[in-house]
Each structure stands twice: as C-alpha cells, then as structure tokens.
C-alpha positions as CSV (number, residue, x, y, z in Angstrom):
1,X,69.3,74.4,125.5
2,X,70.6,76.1,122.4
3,X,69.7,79.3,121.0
4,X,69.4,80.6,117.6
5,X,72.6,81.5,117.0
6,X,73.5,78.1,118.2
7,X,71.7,76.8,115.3
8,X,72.2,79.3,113.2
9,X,76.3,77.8,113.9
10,X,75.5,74.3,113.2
11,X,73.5,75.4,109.8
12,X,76.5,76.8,108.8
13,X,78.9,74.2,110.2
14,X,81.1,77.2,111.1
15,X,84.7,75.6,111.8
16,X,85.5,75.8,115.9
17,X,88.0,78.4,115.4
18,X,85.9,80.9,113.8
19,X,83.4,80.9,116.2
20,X,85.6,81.3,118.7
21,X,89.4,81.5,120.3
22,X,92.0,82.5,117.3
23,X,89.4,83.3,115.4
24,X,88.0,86.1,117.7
25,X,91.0,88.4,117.5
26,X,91.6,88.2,121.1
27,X,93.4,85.0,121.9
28,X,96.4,84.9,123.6
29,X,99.1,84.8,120.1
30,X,99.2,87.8,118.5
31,X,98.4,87.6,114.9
32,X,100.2,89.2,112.6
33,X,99.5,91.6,110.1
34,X,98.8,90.1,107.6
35,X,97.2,87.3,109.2
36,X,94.5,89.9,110.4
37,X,93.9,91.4,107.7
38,X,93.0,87.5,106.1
39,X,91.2,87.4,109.1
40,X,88.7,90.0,107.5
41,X,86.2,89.7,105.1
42,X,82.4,90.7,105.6
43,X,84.1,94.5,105.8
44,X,85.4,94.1,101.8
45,X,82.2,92.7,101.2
46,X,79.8,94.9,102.6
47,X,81.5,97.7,101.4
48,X,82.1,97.0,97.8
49,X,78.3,96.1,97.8
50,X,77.7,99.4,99.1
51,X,79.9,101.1,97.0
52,X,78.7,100.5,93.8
53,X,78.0,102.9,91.0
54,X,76.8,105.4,93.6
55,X,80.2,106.6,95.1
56,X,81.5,106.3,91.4
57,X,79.6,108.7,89.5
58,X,78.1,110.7,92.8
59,X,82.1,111.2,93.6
60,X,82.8,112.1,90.1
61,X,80.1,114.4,89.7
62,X,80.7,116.4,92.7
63,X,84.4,116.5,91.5
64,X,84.3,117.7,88.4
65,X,81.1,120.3,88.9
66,X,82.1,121.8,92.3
67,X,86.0,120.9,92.9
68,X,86.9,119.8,96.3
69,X,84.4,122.2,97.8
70,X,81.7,118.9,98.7
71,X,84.5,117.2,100.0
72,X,82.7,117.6,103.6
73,X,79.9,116.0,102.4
74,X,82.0,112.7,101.5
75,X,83.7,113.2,105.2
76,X,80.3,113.3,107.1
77,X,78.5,110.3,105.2
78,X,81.0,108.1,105.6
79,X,81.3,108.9,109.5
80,X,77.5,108.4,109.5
81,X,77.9,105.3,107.7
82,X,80.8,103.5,110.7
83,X,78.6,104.6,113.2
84,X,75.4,103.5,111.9
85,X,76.6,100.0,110.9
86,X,78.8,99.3,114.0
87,X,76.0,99.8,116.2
88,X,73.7,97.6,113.9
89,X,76.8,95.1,114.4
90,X,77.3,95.8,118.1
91,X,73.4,95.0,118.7
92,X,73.3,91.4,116.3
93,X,76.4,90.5,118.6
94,X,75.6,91.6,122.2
95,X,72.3,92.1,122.7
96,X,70.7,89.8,125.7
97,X,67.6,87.8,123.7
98,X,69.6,86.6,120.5
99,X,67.6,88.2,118.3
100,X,68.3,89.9,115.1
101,X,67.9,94.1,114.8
102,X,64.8,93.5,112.7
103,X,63.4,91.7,115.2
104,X,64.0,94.5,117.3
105,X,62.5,96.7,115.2
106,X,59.1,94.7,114.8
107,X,59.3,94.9,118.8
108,X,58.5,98.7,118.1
109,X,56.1,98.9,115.4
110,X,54.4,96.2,113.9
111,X,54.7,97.7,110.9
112,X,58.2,98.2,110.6
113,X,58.9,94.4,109.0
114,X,56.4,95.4,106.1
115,X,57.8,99.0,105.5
116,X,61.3,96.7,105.4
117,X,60.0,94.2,103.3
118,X,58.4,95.8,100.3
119,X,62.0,98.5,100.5
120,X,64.5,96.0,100.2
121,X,62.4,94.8,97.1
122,X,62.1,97.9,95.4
123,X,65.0,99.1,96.2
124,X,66.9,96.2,95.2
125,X,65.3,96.1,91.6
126,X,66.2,100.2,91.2
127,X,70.1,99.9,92.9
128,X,70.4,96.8,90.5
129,X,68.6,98.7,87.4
130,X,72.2,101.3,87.1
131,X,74.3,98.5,88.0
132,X,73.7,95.7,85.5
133,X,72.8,99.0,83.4
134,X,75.9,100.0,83.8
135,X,78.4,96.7,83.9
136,X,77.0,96.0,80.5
137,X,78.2,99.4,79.4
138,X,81.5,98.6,80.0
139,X,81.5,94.8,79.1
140,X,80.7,96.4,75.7
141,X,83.4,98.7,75.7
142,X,85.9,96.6,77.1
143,X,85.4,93.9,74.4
144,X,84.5,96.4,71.4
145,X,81.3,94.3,70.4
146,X,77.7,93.9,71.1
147,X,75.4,96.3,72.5
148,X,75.5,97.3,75.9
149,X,72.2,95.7,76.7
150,X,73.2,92.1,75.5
151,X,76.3,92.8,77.9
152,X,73.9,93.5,80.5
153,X,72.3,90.2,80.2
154,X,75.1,88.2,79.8
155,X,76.0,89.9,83.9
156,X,72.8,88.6,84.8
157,X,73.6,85.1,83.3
158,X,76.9,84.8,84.8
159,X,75.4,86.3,88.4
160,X,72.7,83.5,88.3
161,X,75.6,80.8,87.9
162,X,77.3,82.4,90.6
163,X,74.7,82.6,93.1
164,X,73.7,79.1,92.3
165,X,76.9,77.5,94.1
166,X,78.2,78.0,97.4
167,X,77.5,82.0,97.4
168,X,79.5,83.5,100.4
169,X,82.9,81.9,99.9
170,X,82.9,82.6,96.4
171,X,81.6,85.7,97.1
172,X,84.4,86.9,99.3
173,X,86.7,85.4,96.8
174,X,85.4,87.5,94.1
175,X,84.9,91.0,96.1
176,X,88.9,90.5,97.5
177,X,89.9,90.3,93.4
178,X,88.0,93.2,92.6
179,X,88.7,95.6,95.5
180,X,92.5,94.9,94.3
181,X,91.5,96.2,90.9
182,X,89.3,98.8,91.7
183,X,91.7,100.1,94.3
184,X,94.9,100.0,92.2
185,X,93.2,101.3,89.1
186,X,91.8,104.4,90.7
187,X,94.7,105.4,93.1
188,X,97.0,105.4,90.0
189,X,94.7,107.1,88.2
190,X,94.6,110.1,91.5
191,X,98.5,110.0,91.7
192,X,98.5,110.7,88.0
193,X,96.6,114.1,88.6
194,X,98.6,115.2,90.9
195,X,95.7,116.9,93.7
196,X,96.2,119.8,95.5
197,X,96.0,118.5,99.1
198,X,95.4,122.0,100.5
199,X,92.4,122.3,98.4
200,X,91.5,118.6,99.5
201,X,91.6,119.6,103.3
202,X,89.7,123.2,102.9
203,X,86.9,121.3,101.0
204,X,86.3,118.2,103.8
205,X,86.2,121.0,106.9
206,X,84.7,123.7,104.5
207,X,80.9,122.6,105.2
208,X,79.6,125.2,102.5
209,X,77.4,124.6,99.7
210,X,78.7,126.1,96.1
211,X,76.0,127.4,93.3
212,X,74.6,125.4,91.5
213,X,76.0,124.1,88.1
214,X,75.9,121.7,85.6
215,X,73.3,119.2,85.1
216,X,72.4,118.6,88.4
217,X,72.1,121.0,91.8
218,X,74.2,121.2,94.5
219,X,71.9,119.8,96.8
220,X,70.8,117.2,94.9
221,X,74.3,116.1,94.7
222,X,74.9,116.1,98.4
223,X,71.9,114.5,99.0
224,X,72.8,111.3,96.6
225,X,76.2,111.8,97.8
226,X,74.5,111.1,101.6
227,X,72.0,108.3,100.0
228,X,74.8,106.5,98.4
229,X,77.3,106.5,101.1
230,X,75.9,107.3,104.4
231,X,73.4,104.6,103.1
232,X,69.9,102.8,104.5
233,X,68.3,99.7,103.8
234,X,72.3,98.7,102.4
235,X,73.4,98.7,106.1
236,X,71.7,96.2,107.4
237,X,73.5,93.7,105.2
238,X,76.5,93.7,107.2
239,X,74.8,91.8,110.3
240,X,74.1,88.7,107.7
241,X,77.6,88.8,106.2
242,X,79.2,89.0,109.9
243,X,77.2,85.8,110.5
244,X,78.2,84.0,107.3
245,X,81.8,84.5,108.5
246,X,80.4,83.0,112.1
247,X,80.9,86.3,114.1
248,X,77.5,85.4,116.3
249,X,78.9,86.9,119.9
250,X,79.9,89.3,122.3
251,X,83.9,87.7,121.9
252,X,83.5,88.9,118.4
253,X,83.1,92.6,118.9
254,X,86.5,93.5,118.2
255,X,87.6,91.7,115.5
256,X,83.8,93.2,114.0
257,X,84.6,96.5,114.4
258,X,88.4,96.2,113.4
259,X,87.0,94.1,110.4
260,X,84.3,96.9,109.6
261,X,86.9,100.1,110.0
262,X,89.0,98.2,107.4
263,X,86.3,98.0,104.6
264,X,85.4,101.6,105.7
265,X,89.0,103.0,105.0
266,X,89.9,100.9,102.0
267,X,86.1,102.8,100.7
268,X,87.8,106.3,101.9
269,X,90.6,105.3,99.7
270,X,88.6,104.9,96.5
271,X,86.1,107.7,96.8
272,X,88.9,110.2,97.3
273,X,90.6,108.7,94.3
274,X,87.8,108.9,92.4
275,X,86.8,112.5,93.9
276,X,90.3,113.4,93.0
277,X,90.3,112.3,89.2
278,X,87.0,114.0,89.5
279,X,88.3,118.0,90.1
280,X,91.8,117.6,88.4
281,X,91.0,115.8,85.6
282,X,87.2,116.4,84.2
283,X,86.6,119.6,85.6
284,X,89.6,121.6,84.5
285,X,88.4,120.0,80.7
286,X,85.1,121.3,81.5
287,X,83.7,117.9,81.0
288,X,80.2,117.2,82.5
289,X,79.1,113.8,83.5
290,X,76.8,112.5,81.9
291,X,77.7,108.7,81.4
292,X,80.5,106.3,81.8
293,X,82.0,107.1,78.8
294,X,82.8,111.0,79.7
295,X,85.1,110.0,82.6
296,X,86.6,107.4,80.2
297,X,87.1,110.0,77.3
298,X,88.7,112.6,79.6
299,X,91.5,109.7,80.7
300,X,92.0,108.8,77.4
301,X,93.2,112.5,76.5
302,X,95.8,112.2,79.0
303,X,96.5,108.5,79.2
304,X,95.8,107.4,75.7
305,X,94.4,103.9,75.7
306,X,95.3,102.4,78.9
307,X,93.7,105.5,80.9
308,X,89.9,104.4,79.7
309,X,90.9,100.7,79.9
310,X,91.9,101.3,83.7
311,X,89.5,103.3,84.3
312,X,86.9,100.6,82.8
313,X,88.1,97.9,84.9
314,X,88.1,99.8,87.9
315,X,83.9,101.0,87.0
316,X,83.7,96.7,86.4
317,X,84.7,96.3,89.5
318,X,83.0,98.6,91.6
319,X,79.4,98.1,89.6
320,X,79.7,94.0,89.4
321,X,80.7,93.6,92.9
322,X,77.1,95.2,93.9
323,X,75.2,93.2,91.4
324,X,76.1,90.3,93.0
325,X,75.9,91.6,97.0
326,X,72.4,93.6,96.5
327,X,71.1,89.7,94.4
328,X,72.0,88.3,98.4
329,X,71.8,91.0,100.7
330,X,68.2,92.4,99.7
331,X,66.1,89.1,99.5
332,X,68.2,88.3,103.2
333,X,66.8,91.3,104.6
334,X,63.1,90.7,102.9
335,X,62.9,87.0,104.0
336,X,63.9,88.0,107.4
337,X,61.0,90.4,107.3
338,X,58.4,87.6,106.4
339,X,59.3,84.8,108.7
340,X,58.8,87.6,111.6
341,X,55.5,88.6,109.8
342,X,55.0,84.9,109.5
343,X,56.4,82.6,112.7
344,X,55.7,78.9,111.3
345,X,58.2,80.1,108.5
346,X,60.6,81.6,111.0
347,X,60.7,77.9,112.6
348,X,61.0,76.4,109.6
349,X,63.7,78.5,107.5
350,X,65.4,80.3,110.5
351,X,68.7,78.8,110.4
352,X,69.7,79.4,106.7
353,X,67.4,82.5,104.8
354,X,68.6,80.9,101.5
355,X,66.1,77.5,102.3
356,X,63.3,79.3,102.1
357,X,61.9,79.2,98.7
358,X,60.7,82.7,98.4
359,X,64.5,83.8,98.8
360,X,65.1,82.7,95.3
361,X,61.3,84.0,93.8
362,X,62.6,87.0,95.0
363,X,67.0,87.0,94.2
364,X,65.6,86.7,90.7
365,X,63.2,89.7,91.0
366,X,66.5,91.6,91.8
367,X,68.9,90.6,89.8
368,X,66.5,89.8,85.9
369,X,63.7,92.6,86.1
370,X,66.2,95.4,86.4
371,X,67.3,94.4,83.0
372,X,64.1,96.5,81.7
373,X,66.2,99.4,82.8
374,X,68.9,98.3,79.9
375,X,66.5,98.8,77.1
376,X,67.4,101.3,74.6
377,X,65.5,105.3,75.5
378,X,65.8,104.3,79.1
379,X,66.7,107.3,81.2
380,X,70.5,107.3,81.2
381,X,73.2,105.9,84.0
382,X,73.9,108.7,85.4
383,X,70.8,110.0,86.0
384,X,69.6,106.6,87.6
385,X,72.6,106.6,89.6
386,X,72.0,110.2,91.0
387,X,68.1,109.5,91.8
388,X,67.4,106.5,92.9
389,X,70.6,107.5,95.7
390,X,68.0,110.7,96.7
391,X,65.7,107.9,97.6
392,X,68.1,106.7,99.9
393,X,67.6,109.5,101.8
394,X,64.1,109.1,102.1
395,X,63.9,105.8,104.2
396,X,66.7,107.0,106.2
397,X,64.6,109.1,109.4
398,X,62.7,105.4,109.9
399,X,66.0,103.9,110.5
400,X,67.9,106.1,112.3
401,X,64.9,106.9,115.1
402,X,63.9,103.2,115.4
403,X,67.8,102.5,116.0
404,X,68.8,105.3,118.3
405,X,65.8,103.6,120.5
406,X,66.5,100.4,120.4
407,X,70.8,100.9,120.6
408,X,70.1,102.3,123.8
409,X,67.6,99.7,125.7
410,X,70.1,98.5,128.5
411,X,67.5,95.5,128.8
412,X,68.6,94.2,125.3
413,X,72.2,95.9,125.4
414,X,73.4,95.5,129.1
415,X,76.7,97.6,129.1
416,X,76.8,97.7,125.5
417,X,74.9,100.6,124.8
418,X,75.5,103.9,122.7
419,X,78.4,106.0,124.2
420,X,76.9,109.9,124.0
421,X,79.3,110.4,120.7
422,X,77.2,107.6,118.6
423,X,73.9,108.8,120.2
424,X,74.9,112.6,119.0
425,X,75.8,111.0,115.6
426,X,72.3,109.2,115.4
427,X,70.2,112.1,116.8
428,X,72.1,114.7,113.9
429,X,71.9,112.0,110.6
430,X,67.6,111.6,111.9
431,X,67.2,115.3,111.6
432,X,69.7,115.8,108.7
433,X,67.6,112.8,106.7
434,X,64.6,114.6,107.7
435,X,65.2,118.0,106.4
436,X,66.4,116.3,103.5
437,X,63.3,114.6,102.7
438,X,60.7,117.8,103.1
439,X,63.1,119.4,100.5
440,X,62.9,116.4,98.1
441,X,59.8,116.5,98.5
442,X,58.8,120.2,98.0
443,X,61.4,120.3,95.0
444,X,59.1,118.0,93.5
445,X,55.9,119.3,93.8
C-alpha cells in the first residue's frame, strides 16, 4: 500500500538517492563540504523568497533612522523565523498520518483552510505589488531607459516564461546566482563603511525602543521589521520546496534542518550588511528613505558610479528572486487549501499542485494584477514595502496558536514533538503578534 508521499515521489520521479541513503546526509561516507553545501537548496530558496524587498528597505530604514539601536529586533525575528519553520518542517517530515500541516490545521478548525486560502491570495498580490514595483525601478535605472512601469511589465513577462518550463530546477538555478550577487554586493558595500561592532552588539542585546523619527515610527518599524522577517503565510512555503527537492521523511530531518540553518545564516549575512550600510552610511548623511534611489544616491557620494550600480544589482536580486518564489509558493499554499475544502480535487490533483488548473488562474492573479500597483501616483515603494509587512503581523497569532497545538500532539509527532525551548519560543511570538495587532489596530482607528 503506498501513501501520499509515496505518490507524491513517483509524481516527481525523485531520483533514488534523494529520497534516500547519500542523499539524506546520514549515510555512511562523509560528504564533504562542499558537497553539502550542493546538497542544499530549498533553504536559498525559501529564503531569498522571503527576503525580498522587506528586509531591504525595513533593514535600511531602521539603520539609517535609529542606528544600531533596533538591531534586537532583527536578532529576535529571525530566531522566531528558524523556529517557526523547522517545526513546520519537522511536522511535513515526521508526523505519523502523512499528512501536510494544513491538513493539520483543518483538523482544528474547519475554517482554518479558508482564512488560508483567501490570505495567500491577497497577500500574494500585495508582497508582489512592491516587488515587481520595485524590480522595474531598478531595470529602469540599470539600463537608463524607459519608465519604471514598462520595466515592471517586462519582470512579469520574463516571470511568465519562466514559470512556464520546469519551475523548481530552474528556480534553484536562478535563486543560487542571485544570492551570489546579492551577497557579494552588499557585504562589500558593509566592509566599505567600516561598522562599529561595539555599537552592532549593544543594539542586538539592547531590547529598547528609540523616539520616534523620520517618516515612519519606531514601532511601526519593528513591527514591519517582525512582519517581514519573522514572517507568516511566507513560512509555510518551505514544506513544498523541501518536497520538490524529495525530502518526504523522518531520514531527512537532518539534512532539513542543516539545509534550513544555512538559508537562515546566509539571510543574517545580508540583513546585517544591509543594516550596516543603513547607520554608517545614510544616517550620518541624514538621508531618509524614501525610495530605492535614496540608498543608491547616498553610495554614489562615496562610491561614485559603481556604488549605485552594486547596490542596484544587489536590490535586483533580492526583489526578483521573490517575484518569482511568491508566483509558486502562494497559489501552492491556496490550491492545497481547496482540495482539503474540496476532496474529489484532492484525489485528483494531490500529487503535483501545479496540475490543477486553478493553480495557474490563480499564479497569474499573483504575479500580473500587482502591476496596477506600478501605475504612475501609486503610493510609493517604500511605503508599500513598510505596510503591507505590518499586515504580516496581523495573521501571525492564527499561526503561531494553531501550530504550538498541533507541534505538540504526540499522536501525530511520536517523539518528535516541541522541546520546551521551541514551545517558549511559540508561546512568546503568539502573545508578541497579539499585542502587536491591538496596537495596529488602535493606531488606526
């Protein structure tokens, strides 16, 4: 008798060694470095989907309006962030019934697959509205003609050819080239300021909140900062790519969580950077953020050219990588929703998401209506980038309660339930999204 992820393997047609033996990171030759790290993948993916324009501009405002003193803030969401998706992971792989975590969550509430649903489709169209907003801001920069908005179409033309071929290979390909980029482009760019590390390790254990300044609050900030990094709906996507790379068992834990601290550090590694050219560069200029091109201009005086092309590629990089993972990962998560809602399409579209017609009725949703968001007097990229994060924040309580349940059910989990540390973690980011929320909320009305 075979289960689903048995056919979910043969839909695929995962090679044998991937789904098990070498390919597990615990056979008896021990790899080598570098064949480990090749040995990774859904980690660079998921996080340069995650990463976006969110941790670019949310690390960059929070540099250069408050210094290093938010730096906590950057430390705590991405500690959320491992948790949360490594128990997400540890679930999809251990748990006892082969069933997915959103088929866990529907076990709780019946409504949970809807609220899912109809958030990875919104959401997916506003993430996608500052990111192809913002890729054809620097497509028009980089080449010196056109408008920004006929850039931004052109990202959705190429993104439709490249999500009409084999999507995960090539999209692995692509995320690999540009973390290179990214990573290289905004490390120089940190060295070249020359941060005070002092300051660096006073604001990550400071946990204090500055006054307010510049165009947006403090707590705002911190609460886009938590949106964009500690992250929500965005999580999720890491079960699907795990399963793409044919990571569908308990053998796998390891090389999952290895895989998945990888991604996580090599995401440390940019937001510092980017943090850093943040409060040595913009803010001693007095420079606020207010687009792209502020950052850019701000390189330029010290760089000359080559700062603001670096810097460009680097903001290519981060924002195209997400166009491309949130036109996948969103519809995934919506069409696993609806063939829970709906059984006879579960049985018929199961095995691969992408079969099912509605997946691309609703990729194209995502990735072509948030071009309406590149129109001239549309609200501007930054402060797209800063609110729709906030929202984040929003959907997060759901998450977080409905997972510290079901991550501790022995009867799904066995021995492979929270330890007390991930529990404390999960209980703390629930009430933390909560507060969060109520103040949203009453800062609005």
């Amino acid at each position: 008798m075979t289960t689903k992820k048995d056919d979910y393997k043969v839909g695929l047609n995962i090679p044998e060694d991937q789904g098990t033996g070498n390919g597990n990171g615990n056979g008896k030759e021990k790899q080598s470095f570098i064949k480990t790290i090749k040995s990774y993948g859904p980690g660079i993916v998921v996080v340069l989907t995650w990463m976006g324009a969110g941790d670019l501009v949310d690390a960059s405002v929070a540099g250069s309006h408050y210094g290093y003193s938010l730096m906590w803030v950057l430390a705590l969401a991405l500690i959320i962030r491992f948790v949360i998706v490594n128990i997400m992971a540890r679930f999809e792989l251990c748990n006892t019934e082969n069933m997915t975590l959103l088929e866990a969550f529907s076990r709780l509430h019946k409504l949970y697959p809807y609220f899912f649903a109809f958030a990875a489709i919104i959401m997916g169209h506003l993430v996608n509205s500052y990111m192809i907003k913002g890729s054809g801001e620097v497509l028009a920069w980089i080449f010196n003609f056109g408008s920004p908005f006929m850039w931004s179409v052109f990202v959705v033309l190429i993104s439709l050819f490249i999500l009409g071929r084999n999507i995960y290979k090539k999209l692995e390909l692509v995320m690999k080239i540009l973390l290179a980029i990214m990573t290289a482009a905004f490390i120089g760019l940190a060295i070249y300021s020359q941060p005070d590390a002092s300051e660096i390790v006073r604001g990550t254990i400071g946990f204090g909140l500055p006054e307010d300044t510049g165009a947006y609050g403090t707590l705002l900030v911190a609460m886009s900062l938590v949106g964009a990094v500690a992250g929500s709906l965005g999580n999720f996507l890491y079960g699907y790519f795990i399963k793409e790379r044919g990571w569908i068992g308990p053998e796998h834990k390891k090389i999952q969580r290895n895989d998945l601290l990888f991604g996580i550090c090599m995401g440390v590694v940019i937001n510092l950077a980017v943090w850093v050219v943040g409060a040595e560069i913009l803010k001693p200029n007095n420079i606020e953020v207010t687009s792209l091109n502020d950052i850019a201009m701000a390189l330029e005086l010290h760089l000359g050219t080559i700062g603001s092309t670096i810097f460009y590629l680097g903001a290519f990089g981060v924002l195209y990588s997400s166009v491309i993972g949130h036109a996948i990962g969103f519809p995934k998560i919506s069409i696993s929703c609806i063939q829970i809602i709906k059984n006879g399409r579960e049985d018929k579209y199961a095995v691969k998401s992408e079969k099912d017609p509605l997946f691309k009725w609703i990729s194209l949703f995502i990735l072509v209506t948030p071009l309406i968001w590149s129109l001239p007097n549309m609200p501007g990229f930054v402060s797209l980038v800063v609110f729709v994060n906030v929202l984040y924040v929003i959907a997060l309580p759901a998450i977080s309660i409905g997972l510290l349940i079901i991550s501790n059910k022995k009867a799904y989990l066995n021995n492979s339930t929270n330890n007390w540390m991930e529990n404390i973690i999960l209980a703390a980011t629930t009430m933390l999204a909560i507060w969060s929320s109520i103040k949203l909320v009453i800062g609005f009305f």
